[in-house]
C-alpha positions in Angstrom: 8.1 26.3 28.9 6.7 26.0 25.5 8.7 25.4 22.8 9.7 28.0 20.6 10.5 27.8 16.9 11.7 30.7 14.5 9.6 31.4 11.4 11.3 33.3 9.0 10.1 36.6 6.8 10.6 38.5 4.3 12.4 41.9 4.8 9.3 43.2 3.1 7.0 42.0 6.6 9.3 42.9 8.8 9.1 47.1 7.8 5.7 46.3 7.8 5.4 44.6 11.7 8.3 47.2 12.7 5.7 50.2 13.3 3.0 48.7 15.5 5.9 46.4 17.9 7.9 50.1 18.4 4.2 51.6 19.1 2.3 48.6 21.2 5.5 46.0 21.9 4.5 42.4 22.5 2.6 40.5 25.4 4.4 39.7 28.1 4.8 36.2 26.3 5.9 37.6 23.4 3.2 37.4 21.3 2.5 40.1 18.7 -1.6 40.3 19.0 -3.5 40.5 22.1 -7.2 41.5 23.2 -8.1 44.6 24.8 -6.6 43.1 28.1 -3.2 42.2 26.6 -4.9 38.2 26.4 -5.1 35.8 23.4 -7.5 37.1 21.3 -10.0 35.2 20.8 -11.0 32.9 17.6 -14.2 34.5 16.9 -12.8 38.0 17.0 -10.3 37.0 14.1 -12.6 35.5 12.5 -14.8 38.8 12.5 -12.2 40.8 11.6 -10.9 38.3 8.5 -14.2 38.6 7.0 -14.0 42.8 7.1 -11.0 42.6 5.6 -12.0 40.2 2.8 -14.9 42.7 2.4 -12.7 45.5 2.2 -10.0 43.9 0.0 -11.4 41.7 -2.5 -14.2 42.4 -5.5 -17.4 41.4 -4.3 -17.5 38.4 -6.6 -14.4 36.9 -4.5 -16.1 38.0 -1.9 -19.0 35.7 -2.6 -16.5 32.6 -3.5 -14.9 30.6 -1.2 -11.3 32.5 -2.5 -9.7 32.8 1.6 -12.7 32.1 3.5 -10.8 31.9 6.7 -7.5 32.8 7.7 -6.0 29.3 7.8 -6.5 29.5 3.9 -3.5 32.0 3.3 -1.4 29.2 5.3 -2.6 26.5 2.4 -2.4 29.6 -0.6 1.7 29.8 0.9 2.6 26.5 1.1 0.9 25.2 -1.9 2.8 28.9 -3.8 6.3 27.8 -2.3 6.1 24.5 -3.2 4.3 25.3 -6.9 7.9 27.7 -6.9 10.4 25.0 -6.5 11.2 25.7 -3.2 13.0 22.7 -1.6 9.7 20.8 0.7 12.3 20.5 3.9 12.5 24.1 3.7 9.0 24.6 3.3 8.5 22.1 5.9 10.3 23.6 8.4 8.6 26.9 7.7 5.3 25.4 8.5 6.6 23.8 11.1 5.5 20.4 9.6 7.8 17.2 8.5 7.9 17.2 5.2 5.6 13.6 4.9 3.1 15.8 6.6 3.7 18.4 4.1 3.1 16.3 1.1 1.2 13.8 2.7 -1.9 17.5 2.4 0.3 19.6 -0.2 1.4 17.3 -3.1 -1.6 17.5 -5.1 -1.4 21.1 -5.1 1.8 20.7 -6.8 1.0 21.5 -10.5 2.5 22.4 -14.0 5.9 21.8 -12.9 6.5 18.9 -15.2 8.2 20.6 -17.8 10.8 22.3 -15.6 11.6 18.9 -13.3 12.4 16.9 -17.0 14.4 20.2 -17.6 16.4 19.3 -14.4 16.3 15.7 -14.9 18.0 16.0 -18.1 20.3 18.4 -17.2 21.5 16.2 -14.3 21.7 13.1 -16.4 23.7 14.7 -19.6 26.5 15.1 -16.7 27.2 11.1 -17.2 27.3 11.7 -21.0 
């Protein structure tokens, strides 16, 4: 058996993935997206269907850029957004289902413009010994 690891949502994405589970349920597996025969779907059918949606949801300039060019890119937009947020890097980690020196071994120089607000926290902490 595989192993299995939570991923956690927002409350938003879970109305949203309600709808089609009560209509179509999962694979036997449990997975939420199958092919026409209830089997993984293949790579080159997301693929397809990442770059109709990128037609159909971006202005045709961002549709020329790179801006999401393949679905892994929303994975890097998160990550880099969550840590850029402050969001603790075990937590984000976890989320990606990475350690966190993997995390920051790819994400760390997507951390930006947080300087100001880490001094803000390093002084706070250190006018507690004042």
């Amino acid at each position: 058996m595989e192993e299995v690891r939570p991923v956690p949502i927002l409350p938003q994405l879970v109305v949203i993935l309600r709808a089609p589970l009560a209509t179509f349920g999962t694979a036997k597996d449990g997975r939420l997206f199958t092919n026409e025969r209830g089997g993984v779907v293949g790579s080159s059918t997301y693929y397809r269907v990442w770059q109709e949606a990128r037609t159909l949801a971006l202005p045709s300039a961002a549709v020329a850029s790179p801006l999401a060019a393949r679905p892994y890119d929303l994975r890097h937009s998160a990550l880099s957004t969550w840590l850029n947020a402050g969001v603790d890097p075990t937590e984000v980690a976890a989320r990606a289902g990475n350690s966190v020196e993997v995390l920051l071994s790819r994400y760390a120089k997507c951390i930006d413009g947080r300087q100001e607000i880490v001094n803000r926290k390093i002084e706070e902490l250190l006018s507690e010994y004042e």
